[in-house]
C-alpha positions as CSV (number, residue, x, y, z in Angstrom):
1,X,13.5,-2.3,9.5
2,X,12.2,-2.2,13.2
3,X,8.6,-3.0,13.3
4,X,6.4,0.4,14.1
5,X,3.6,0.7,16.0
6,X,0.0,1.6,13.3
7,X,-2.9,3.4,15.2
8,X,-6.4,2.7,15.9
9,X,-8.7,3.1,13.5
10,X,-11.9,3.5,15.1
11,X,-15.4,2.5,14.3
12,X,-16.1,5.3,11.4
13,X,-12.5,5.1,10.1
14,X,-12.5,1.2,9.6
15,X,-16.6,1.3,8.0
16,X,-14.5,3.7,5.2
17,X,-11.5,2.2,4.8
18,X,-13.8,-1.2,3.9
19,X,-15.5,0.6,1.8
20,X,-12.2,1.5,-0.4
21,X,-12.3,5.2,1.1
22,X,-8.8,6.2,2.6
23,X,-8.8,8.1,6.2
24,X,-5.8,9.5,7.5
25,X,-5.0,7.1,9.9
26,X,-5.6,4.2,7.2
27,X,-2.7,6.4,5.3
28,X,-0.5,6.2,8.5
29,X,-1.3,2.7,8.9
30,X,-0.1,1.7,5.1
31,X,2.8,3.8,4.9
32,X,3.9,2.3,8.6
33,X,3.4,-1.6,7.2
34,X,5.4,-1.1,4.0
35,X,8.9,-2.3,5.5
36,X,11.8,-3.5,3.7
37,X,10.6,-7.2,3.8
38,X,7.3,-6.1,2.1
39,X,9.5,-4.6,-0.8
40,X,11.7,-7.0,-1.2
41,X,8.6,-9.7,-1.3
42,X,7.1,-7.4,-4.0
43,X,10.0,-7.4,-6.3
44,X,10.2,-11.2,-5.9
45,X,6.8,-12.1,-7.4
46,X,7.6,-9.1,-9.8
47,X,10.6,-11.0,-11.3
48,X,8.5,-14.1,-10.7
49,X,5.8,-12.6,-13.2
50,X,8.4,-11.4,-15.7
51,X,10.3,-14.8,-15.8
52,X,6.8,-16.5,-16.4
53,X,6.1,-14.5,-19.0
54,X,9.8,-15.8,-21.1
55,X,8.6,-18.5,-20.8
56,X,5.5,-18.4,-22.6
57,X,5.9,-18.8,-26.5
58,X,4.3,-15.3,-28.1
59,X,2.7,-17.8,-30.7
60,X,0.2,-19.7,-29.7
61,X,-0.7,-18.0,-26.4
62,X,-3.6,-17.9,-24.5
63,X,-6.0,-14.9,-25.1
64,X,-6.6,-12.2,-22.2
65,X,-10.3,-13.6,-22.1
66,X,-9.1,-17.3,-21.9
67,X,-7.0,-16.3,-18.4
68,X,-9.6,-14.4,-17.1
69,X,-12.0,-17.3,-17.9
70,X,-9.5,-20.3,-16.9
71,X,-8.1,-18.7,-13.9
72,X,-10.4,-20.1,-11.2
73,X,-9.8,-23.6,-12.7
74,X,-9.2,-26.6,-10.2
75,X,-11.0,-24.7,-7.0
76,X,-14.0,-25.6,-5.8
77,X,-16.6,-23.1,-5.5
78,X,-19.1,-24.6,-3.7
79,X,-21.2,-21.5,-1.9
80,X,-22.7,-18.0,-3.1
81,X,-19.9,-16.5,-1.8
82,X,-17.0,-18.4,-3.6
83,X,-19.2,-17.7,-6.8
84,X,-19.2,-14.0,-6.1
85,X,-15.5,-13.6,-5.3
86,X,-14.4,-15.0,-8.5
87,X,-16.9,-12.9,-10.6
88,X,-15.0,-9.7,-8.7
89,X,-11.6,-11.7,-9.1
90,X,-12.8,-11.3,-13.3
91,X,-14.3,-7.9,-13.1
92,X,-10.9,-6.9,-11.5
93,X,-8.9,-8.2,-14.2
94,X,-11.3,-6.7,-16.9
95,X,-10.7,-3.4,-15.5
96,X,-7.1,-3.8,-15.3
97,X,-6.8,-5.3,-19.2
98,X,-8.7,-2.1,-20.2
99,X,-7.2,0.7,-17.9
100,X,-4.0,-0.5,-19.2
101,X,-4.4,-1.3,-22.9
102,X,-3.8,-4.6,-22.8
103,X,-5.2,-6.8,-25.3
104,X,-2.5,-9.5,-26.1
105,X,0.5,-11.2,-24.2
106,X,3.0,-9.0,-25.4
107,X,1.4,-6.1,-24.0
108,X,1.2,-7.7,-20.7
109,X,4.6,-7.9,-21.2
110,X,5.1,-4.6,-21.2
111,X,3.1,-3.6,-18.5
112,X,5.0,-6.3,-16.2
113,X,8.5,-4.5,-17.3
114,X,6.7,-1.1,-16.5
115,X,5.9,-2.6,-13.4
116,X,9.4,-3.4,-12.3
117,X,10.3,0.0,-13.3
118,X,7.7,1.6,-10.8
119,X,8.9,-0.6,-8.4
120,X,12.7,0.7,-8.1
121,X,10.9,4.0,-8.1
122,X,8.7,3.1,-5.5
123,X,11.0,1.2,-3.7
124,X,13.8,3.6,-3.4
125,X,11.9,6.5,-2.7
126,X,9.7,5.1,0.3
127,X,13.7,3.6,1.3
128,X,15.2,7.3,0.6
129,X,12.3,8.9,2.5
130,X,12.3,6.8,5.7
131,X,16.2,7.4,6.3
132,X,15.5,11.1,6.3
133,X,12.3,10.8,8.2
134,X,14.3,9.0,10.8
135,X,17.0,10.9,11.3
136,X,14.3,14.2,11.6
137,X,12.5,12.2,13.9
138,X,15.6,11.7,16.3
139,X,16.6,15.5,16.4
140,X,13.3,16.6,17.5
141,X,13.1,13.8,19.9
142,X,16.3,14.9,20.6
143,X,15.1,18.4,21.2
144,X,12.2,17.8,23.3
145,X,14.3,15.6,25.8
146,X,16.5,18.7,25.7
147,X,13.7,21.1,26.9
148,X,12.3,19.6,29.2
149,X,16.2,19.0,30.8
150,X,16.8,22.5,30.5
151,X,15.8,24.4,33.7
152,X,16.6,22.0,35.8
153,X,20.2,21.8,34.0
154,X,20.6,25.6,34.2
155,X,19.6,25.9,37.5
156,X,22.3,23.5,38.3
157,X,25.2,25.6,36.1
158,X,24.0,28.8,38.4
159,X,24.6,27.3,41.4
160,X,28.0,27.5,43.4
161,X,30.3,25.3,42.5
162,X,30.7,24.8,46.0
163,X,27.0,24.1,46.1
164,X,26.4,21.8,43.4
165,X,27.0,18.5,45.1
166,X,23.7,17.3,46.5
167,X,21.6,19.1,43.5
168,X,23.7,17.1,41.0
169,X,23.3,14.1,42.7
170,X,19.4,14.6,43.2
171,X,19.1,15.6,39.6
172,X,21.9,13.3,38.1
173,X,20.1,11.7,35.1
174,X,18.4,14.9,34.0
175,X,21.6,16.9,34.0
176,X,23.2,13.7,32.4
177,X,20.7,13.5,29.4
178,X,20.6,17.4,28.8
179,X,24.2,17.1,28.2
180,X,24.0,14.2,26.4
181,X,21.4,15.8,24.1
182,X,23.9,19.5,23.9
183,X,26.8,17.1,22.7
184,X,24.6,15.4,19.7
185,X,23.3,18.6,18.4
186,X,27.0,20.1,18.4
187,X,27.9,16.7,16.2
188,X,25.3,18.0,13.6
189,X,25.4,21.4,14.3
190,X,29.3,20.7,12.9
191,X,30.2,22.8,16.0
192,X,27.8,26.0,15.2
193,X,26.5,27.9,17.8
194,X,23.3,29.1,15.5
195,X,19.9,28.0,17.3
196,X,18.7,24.5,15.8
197,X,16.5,24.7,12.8
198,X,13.6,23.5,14.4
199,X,10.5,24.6,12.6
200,X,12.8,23.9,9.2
201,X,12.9,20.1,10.7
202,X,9.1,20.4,11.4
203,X,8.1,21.6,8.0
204,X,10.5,19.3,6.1
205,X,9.4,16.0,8.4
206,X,5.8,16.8,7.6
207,X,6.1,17.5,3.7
208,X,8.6,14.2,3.6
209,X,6.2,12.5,5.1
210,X,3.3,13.5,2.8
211,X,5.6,12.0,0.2
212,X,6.1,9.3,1.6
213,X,2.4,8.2,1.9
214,X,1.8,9.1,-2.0
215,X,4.7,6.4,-2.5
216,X,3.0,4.1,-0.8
217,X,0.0,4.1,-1.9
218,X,1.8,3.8,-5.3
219,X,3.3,0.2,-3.7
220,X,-0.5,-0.3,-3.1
221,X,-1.7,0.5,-6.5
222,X,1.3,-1.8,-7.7
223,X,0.5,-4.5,-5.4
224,X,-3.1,-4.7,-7.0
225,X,-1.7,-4.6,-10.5
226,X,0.5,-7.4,-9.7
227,X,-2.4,-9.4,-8.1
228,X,-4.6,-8.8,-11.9
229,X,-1.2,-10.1,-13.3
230,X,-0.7,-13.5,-10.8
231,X,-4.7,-13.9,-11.7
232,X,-4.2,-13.9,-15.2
233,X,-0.8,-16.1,-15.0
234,X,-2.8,-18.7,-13.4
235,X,-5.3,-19.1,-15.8
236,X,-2.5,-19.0,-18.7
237,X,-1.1,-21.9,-16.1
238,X,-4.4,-23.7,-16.0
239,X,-5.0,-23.7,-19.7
240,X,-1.5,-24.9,-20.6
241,X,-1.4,-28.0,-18.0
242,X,-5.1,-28.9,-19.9
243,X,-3.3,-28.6,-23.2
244,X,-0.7,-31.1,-21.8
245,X,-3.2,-33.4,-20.0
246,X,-5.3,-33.5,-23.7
247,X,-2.3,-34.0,-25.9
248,X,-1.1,-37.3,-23.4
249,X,-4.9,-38.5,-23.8
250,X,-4.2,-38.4,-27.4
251,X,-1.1,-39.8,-27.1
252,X,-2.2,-42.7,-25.2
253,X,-5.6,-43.3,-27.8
254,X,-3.4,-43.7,-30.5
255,X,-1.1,-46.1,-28.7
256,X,-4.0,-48.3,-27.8
């Protein structure tokens, strides 16, 4: 997918948007930066999650509150700030455990396969949706390039034939891109000579796009579920390589 162009925020509109408030233009911005590459990177540490969690035996697995607790293990949080991150970093996951039910590994399990499900959902409508808004996008561009071609391009069919010469040559790429514009809308016109839906366009391309920044802000929600879920699948990782480290100190005490 080409990369597109987000707009500026402005002062007022960036102060909300850190604040967690979404502005129109922060809407346009997110639904603009979720490309194909961003999907495809979701889905990766989506199936990432899900073939972490086969691997870890249902018996004898960490508690929710053990992740949470063990998931800052090995950094070093040396100032104020650090400290305070990872308190959010476990207040995040909190909220996440209880918004979603989840009390034990199994049900994490089943969130992560929910996940994945919301993702093809997700994924293939933002996909669906861009095509369309695309193709919408090129007609009225289309359209516009067309009007403002048009007087010059009739004034040109009026003339003489005789006459036409040094006009056509004066006004060569306008008449060329009129016509180019008249020979794409008879392609999807089929060959109708009805006038071109143009409000139809205009109220389908906004309502599409409306959609389209509901799906993404649904990747968004996703994309912080899946951060609670890495969190907590660090700590499970953290306790497990402690569990190791303790059983080859044992190992090595009984040897000696």
């Amino acid at each position: 997918m080409d990369k597109k162009p987000t707009v500026h925020l402005g002062p007022s509109a960036a102060q909300m948007e850190r604040k967690g408030i979404h502005t129109d233009r922060g809407d346009i911005n997110r639904a603009v930066e979720v490309t194909n590459s961003k999907l495809r990177q979701q889905n990766a540490r989506i199936r990432h999650a899900k073939d972490w969690l086969y691997s870890v035996p249902i018996q004898n697995a960490p508690t929710m509150v053990e992740m949470m607790n063990h998931a800052a293990d090995g950094k070093i949080l040396k100032t104020n700030w650090q400290k305070v991150r990872n308190l959010q970093t476990q207040a995040n996951m909190l909220i996440f455990l209880q918004n979603n039910g989840i009390n034990d590994i199994e049900q994490l399990g089943n969130k992560i396969t929910d996940m994945h499900e919301r993702y093809y959902e997700t994924s293939n409508g933002i996909k669906e949706k861009n095509r369309r808004i695309a193709t919408l996008n090129k007609h009225l561009e289309q359209h516009e390039i067309q009007r403002q071609n048009k007087a010059v391009y009739q004034k040109y069919k009026q003339l003489d034939p005789k006459k036409r010469g040094s006009y056509a040559e004066k006004h060569a790429e306008e008449i060329r891109q009129y016509k180019e514009t008249a020979d794409y809308f008879k392609a999807v016109m089929n060959g109708r000579t009805t006038a071109l839906p143009i409000k139809k366009w205009k109220a389908e391309l906004e309502t599409l796009t409306a959609e389209r920044y509901a799906l993404c802000d649904e990747y968004y929600r996703l994309d912080d579920d899946l951060r609670s879920v890495e969190t907590l699948r660090r700590g499970a990782e953290n306790i497990m390589r402690e569990d190791v480290s303790e059983r080859e100190q044992t190992a090595r005490g009984v040897e000696l």
